[in-house]
N, C-alpha and C positions, 0 to 999 in steps of 0.2 A: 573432303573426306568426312564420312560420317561417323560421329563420336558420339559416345554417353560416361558421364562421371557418374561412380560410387561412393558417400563416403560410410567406411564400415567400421569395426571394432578393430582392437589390435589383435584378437584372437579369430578374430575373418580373414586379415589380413595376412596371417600367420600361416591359414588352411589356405586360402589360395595361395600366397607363394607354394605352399609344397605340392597341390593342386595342377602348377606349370611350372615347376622344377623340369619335367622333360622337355618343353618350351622355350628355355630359357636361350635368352639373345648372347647374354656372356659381357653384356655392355650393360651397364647403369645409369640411366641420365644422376645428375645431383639432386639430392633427395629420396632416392628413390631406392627400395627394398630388393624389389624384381622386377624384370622387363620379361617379356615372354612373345611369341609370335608363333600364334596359332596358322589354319590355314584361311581362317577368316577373316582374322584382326589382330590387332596388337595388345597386349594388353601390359600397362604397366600402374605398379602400386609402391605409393610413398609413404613414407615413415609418418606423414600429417593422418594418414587413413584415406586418402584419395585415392580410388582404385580409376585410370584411363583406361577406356576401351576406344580403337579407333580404326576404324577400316569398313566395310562391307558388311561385315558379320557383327559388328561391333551392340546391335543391339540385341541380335540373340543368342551373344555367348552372355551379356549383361543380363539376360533376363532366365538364366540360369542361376543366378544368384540370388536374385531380391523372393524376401522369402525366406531364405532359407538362412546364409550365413551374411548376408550381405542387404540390406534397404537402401534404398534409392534417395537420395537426399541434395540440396542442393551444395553448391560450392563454400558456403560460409557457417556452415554447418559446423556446431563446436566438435571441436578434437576431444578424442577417448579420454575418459580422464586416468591419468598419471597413475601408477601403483603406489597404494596405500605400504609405505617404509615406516620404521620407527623413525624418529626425531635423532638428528645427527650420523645418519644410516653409514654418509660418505665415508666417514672419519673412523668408522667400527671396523673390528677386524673378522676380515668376512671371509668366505668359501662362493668365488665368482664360478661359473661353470656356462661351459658357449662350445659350439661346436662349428665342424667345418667341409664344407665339399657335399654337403647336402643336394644340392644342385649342381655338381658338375656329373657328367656324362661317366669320363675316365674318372680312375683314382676311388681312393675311401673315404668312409665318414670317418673324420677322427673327433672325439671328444676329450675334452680337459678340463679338469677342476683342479682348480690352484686357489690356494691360502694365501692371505695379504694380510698381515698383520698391521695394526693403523701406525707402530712407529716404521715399520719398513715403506713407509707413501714415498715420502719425500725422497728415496735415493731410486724409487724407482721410477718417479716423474722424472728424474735425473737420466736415467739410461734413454728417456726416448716412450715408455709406457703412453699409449693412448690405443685409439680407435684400431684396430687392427686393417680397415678397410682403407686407412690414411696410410699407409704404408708399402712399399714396394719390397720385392723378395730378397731383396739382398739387406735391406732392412729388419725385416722380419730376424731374417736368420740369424745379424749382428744379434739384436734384441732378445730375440728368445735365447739364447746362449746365455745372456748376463742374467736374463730373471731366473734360466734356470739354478742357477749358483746360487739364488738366494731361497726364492719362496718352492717350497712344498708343493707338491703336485701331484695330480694320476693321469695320466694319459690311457685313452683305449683307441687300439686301431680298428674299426672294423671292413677286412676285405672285402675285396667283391665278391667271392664265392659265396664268404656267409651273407652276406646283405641280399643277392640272388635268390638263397634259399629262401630265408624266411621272407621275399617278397614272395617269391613263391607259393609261401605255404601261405599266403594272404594279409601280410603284416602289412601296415598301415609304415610310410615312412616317418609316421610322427609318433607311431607306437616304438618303432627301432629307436629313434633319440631318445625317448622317455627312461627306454632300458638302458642306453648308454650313460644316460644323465643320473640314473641310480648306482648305476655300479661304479663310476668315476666318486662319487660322492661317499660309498660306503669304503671304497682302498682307499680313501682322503683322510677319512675319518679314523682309520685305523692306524695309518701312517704317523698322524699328529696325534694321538693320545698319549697321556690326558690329557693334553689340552683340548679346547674345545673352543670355536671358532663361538663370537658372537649372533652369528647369522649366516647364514647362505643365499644366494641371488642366482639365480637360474636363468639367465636370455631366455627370454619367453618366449616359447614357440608355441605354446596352446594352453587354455585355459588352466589354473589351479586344478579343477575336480576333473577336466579332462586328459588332465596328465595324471594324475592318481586312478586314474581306471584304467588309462593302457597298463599301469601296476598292479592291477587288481590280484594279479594269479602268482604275482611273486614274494617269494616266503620270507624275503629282508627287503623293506620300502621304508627307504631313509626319509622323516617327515620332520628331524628339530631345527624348530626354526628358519624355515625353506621360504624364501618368498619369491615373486616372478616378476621380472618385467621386460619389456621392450628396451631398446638400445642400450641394453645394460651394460654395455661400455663408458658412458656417461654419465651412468648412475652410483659403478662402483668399481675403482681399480684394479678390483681383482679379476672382474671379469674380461675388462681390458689386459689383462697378465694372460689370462686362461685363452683369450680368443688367439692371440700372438703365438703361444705356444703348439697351440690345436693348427693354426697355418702353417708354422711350420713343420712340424710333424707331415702334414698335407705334401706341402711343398719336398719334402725328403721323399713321403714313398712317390711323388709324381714322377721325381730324377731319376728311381727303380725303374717304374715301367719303360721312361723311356729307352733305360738303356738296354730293359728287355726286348723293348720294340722295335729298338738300332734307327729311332727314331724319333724326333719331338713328341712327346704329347703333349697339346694342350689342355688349357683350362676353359671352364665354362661349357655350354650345349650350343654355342651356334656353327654356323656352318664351316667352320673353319676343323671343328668335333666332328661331322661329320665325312669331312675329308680325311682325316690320319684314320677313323675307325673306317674307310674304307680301302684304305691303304693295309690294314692290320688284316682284313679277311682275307685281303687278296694274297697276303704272304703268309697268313698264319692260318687260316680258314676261320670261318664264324665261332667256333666253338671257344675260341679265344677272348671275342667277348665277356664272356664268364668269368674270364680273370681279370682283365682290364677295366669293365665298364659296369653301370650298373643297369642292366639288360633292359626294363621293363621301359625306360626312357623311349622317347618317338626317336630318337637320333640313330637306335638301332636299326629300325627297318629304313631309314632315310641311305643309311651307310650302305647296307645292302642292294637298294637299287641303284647309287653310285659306283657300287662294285663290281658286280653284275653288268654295267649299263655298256654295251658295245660300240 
């Protein structure tokens, strides 16, 4: 099978995941950010900055990249280097913020920003607090229950209706988080006053100045003390707290749809997403998508000729 490796930035790696969010297999290998399965090739990207292409196509979906957000480089090629934190970043009482369902087909994006004050660490490494993606749903659910009782929070759901639209009107799905990620941030800030949070960490999905432009037009762009990074569950417990919460928020409106559906939805884009949304046309008609799904994804027109198909 013919391959080629990438290794690229954390904010290349960040646009391509959202790039083949509609691609998306729904499975992970370990280490690994997104998996994705074009009609050419595979393509999958790890947390190291390793972007695999592997299949047929595999060198000219890669050579859409170099260039641009992505250089060609060999395999031992150093890693991005690390976000620049103040000194004892872990241990400060911070404003984590992560979002979730970015890439699944069905269901919304929910975003969370949750406060972690540094003497509340210890009773909430206690409950079970860590990586969110180390967790299964009846986990979660336990979990975010008890953080809810303690720390502070904003939650926003965003439907499919509205996420349709402004794909619609041309919105960038990294421009949609960015406005998710400010307004979670500015109810957070309002909630806890006056106190004020030592710092804020944002799961980094796109550059500092790139996410400050998708703000450009908005009249409150929360900026004290915000910093960005990659797997910021590991970097700061709050955002481990925020990512838990934001799943299951997820995980709740999924149980909705299904039981609007009178039928499983799953998670994730592969073909298993394609099967219930064609099961969903065939009793509900397409227009139903709209509410369920978020339309622009390839899994829509896949559902429809599954649906259709005689």
């Amino acid at each position: 099978m013919s391959h080629t490796v990438l290794n690229v930035s954390n904010s290349a790696l960040s646009q391509m995941k959202d790039h083949y969010s509609a691609h998306s297999t729904g499975k992970l290998p370990p280490g690994a950010v997104f998996a994705a399965k074009t009609a050419a090739c595979s393509i999958t990207g790890y947390r190291s900055g390793k972007v695999l292409f592997q299949g047929k196509g595999a060198e000219a979906e890669t050579a859409k990249w170099q260039g641009k957000t992505a250089k060609a480089a060999p395999a031992n090629k150093k890693k991005p280097s690390p976000a620049i934190l103040p000194p004892g970043f872990s241990g400060m009482s911070v404003i984590g913020s992560d979002e979730v369902g970015t890439g699944d087909f069905f269901g919304p994006i929910t975003v969370v920003s949750a406060y972690v004050r540094k003497e509340q660490m210890s009773e909430l490494q206690a409950i079970g607090v860590r990586d969110s993606k180390d967790l299964t749903d009846p986990q979660i659910i336990s979990i975010a229950k008890k953080i809810a009782k303690v720390v502070p929070y904003s939650l926003l759901i965003l439907k499919n209706e509205k996420y349709n639209e402004w794909q619609q009107k041309g919105m960038s799905q990294g421009k949609i988080k960015a406005l998710l990620h400010n307004q979670a941030l500015i109810n957070l800030h309002v909630k806890i006053l006056p106190e004020r949070p030592e710092a804020v960490l944002i799961d980094q999905f796109a550059e500092k100045n790139t996410y400050y432009r998708y703000l450009k037009e908005q009249k409150h762009i929360f900026q004290e003390n915000v910093f960005f990074s990659t797997k910021g569950e590991s970097v700061h417990l709050s955002v481990a707290a925020a990512s838990i919460i934001a799943r299951y928020a997820f995980v709740k409106e999924m149980d909705k749809l299904s039981d609007e559906a009178g039928f499983p939805i799953p998670k994730g884009a592969g073909s298993q997403v394609d099967a219930a949304a064609a099961r969903l046309i065939r009793e509900k008609g397409e227009n139903a998508l709209l509410h369920f799904t978020k339309k622009h994804f390839a899994n829509a027109e896949k559902a429809k000729k599954l649906a259709y198909k005689r």
